[in-house]
C-alpha positions as CSV (number, residue, x, y, z in Angstrom):
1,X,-9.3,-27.5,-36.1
2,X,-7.2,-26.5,-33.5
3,X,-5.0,-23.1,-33.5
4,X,-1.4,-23.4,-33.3
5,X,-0.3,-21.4,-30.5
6,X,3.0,-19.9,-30.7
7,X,5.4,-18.0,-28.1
8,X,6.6,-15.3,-30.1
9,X,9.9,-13.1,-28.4
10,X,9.3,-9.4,-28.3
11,X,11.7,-9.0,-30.6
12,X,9.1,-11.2,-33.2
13,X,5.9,-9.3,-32.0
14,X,7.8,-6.0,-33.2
15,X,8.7,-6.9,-36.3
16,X,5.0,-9.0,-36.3
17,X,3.2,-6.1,-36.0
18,X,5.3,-3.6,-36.4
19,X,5.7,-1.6,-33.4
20,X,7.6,0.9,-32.1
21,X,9.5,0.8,-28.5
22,X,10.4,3.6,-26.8
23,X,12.6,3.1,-23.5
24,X,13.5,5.9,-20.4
25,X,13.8,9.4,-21.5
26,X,12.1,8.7,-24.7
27,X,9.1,7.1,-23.3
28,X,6.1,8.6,-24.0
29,X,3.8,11.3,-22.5
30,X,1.6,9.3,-21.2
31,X,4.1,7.0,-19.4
32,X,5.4,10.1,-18.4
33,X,2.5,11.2,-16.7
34,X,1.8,7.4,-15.0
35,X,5.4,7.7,-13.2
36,X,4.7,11.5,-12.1
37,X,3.6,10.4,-9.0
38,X,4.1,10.3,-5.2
39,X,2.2,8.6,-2.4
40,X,1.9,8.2,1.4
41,X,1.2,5.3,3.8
42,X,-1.0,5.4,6.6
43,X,-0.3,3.6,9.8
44,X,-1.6,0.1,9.2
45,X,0.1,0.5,5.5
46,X,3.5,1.6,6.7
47,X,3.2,-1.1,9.4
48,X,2.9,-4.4,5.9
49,X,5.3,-2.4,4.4
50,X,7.9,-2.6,6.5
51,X,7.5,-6.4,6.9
52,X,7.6,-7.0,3.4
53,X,10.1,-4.6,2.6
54,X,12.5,-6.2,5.3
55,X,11.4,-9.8,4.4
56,X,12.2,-9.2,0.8
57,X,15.4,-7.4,1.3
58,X,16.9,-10.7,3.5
59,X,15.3,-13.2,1.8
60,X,13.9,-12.8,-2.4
61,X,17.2,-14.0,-3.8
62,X,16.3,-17.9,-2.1
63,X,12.6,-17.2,-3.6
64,X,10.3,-19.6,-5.9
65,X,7.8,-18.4,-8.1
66,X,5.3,-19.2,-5.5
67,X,7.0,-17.6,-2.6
68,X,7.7,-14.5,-4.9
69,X,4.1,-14.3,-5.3
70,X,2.4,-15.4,-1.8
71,X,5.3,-13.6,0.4
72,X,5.5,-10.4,-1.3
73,X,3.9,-9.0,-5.0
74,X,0.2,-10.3,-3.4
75,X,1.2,-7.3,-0.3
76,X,2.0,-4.9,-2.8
77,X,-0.5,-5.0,-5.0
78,X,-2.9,-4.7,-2.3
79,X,-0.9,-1.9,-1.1
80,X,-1.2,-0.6,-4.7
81,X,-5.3,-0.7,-4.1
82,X,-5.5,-3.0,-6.7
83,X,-8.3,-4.9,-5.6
84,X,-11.7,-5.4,-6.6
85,X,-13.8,-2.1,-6.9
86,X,-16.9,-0.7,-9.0
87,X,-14.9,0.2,-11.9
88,X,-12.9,-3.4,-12.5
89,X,-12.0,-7.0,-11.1
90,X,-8.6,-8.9,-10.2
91,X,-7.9,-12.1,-12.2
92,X,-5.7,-14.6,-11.6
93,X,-4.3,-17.1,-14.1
94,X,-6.4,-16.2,-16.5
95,X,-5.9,-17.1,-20.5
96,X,-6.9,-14.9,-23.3
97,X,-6.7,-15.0,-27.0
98,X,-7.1,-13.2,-30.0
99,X,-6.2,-13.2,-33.8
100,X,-4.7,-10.3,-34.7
101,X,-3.7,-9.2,-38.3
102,X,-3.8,-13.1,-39.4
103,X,-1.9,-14.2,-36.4
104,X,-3.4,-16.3,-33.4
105,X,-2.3,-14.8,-29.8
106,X,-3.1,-16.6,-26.2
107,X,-2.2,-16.3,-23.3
108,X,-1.7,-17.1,-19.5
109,X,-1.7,-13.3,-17.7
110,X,-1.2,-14.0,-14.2
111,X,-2.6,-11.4,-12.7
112,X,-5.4,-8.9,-15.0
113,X,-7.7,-5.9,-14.0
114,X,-10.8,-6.1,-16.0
115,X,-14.2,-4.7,-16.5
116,X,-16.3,-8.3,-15.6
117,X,-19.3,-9.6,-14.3
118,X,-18.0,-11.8,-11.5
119,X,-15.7,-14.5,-13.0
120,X,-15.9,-13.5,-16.4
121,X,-13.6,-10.2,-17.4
122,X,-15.0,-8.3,-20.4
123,X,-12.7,-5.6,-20.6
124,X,-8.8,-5.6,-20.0
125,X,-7.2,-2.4,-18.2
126,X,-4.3,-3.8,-16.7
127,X,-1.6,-7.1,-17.2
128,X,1.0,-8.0,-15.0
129,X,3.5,-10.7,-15.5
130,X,6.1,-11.9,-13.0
131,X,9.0,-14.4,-13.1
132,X,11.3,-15.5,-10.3
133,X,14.6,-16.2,-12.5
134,X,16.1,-13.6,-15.1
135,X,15.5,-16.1,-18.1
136,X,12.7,-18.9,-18.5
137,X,12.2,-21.8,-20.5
138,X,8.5,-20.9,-20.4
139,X,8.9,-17.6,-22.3
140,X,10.2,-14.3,-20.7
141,X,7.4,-12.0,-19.0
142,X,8.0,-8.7,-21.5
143,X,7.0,-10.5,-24.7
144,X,4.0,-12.4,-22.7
145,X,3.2,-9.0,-20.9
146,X,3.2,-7.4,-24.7
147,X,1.6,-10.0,-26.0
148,X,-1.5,-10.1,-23.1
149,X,-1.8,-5.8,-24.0
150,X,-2.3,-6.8,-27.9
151,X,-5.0,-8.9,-27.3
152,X,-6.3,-6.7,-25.3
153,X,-6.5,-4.1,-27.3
154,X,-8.0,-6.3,-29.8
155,X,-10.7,-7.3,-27.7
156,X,-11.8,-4.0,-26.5
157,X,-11.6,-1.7,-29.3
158,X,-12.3,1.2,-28.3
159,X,-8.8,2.8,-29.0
160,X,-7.5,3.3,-25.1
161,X,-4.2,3.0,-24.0
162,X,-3.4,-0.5,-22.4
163,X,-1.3,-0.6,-18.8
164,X,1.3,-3.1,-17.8
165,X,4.4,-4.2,-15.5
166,X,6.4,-7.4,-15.0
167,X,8.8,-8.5,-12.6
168,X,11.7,-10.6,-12.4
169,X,13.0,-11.5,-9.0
170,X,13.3,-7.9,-7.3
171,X,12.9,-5.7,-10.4
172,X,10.1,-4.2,-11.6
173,X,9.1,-2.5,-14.7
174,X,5.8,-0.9,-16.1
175,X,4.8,-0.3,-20.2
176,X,2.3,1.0,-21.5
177,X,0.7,0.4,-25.4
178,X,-0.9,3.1,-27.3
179,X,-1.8,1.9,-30.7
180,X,1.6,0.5,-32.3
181,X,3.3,1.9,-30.0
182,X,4.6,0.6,-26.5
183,X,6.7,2.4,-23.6
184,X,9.3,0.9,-21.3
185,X,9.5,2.4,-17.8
186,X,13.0,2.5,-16.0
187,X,13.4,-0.3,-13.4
188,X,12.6,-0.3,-10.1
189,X,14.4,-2.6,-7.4
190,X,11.8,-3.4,-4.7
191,X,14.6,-4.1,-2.4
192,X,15.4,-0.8,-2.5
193,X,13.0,1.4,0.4
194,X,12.1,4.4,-2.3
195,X,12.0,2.0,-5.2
196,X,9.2,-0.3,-3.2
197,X,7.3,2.8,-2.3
198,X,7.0,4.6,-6.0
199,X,5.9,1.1,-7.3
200,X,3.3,1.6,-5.1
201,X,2.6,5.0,-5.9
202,X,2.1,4.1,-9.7
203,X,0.3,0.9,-9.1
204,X,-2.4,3.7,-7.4
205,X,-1.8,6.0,-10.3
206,X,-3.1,3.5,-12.4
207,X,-6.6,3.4,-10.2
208,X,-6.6,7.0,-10.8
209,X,-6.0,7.1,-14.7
210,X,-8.6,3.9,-15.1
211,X,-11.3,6.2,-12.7
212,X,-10.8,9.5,-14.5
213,X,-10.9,8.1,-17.9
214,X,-13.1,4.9,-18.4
């Protein structure tokens, strides 16, 4: 029998499963703590970041999905040392699923850091969803974002907070899930040059948090 598979709105997965949302100054502690950062760039870093930063000042506005992803949030996640390492894998494009309290979740994540064994992740850390326009008629990235981080949690069980961000166009944002409860950061606007760089800075947070406490 095949499972129905449903795009829920965040608005649904709230009143699904009852969680709470907390947004700016009442996010919580630990979301707190994530954006309580700062970082610097060496040479060879300040050198890609320039030439992303200026390409996607001119030019984001006239970008595809594809070009979104290949010209720029591919630079800055390496920039955010999200990359392969002894503690977790990148994934790309990669579908999960999970039922949860009687109600069948899956889906596409297009980016994932994950405990895994080569191609296969085990354990979720991190989900990241990104669209070029502000609405989609495939969904919209926070509700697919949330609803990657509940499955997530699901599957590893072990009671650990669950990281996140999504973009649309030039804005960024990052949550966070802790039980029922999930945390909204400000945006960030990657065209601006001190918005770019503290994305960065809490994309290597996150390496940090996931090293000092997995």
């Amino acid at each position: 029998m095949t499972k129905r598979i449903k795009q829920y709105s965040e608005a649904q997965l709230i009143d699904i499963f009852k969680l709470t949302r907390l947004v700016g100054n009442q996010s919580s502690a630990l979301m707190q703590s994530w954006l309580d950062c700062e970082t610097t760039l060496n040479q060879g870093e300040q050198y890609l970041f320039d030439l992303i930063f200026n390409d996607a000042y001119q030019n984001i506005d006239g970008w595809h999905e594809e070009d979104l992803k290949m010209k720029f949030i591919c630079f800055v996640l390496r920039l955010g040392n999200l990359v392969d390492n002894e503690r977790f894998h990148a994934y790309f494009e990669r579908t999960i699923e999970s039922t949860i309290e009687g109600h069948f979740l899956k889906v596409k994540t297009n980016f994932m850091l994950a405990k895994g064994i080569l191609d296969m992740p085990q354990i979720p850390y991190f989900h990241f969803q990104e669209y070029k326009r502000q609405t989609d008629p495939n969904g919209n990235p926070i509700a697919q974002v949330l609803e990657a981080m509940l499955i997530a949690q699901t599957l590893n069980a072990n009671n650990q907070p669950i990281y996140g961000a999504y973009v649309i166009g030039k804005f960024w944002n990052f949550i966070v899930l802790e039980n029922k409860t999930y945390s909204l950061s400000k945006t960030f606007d990657c065209t601006e040059h001190d918005d770019l760089l503290k994305i960065i800075a809490v994309l290597r947070k996150f390496n940090q948090l996931i090293m000092s406490n997995n």
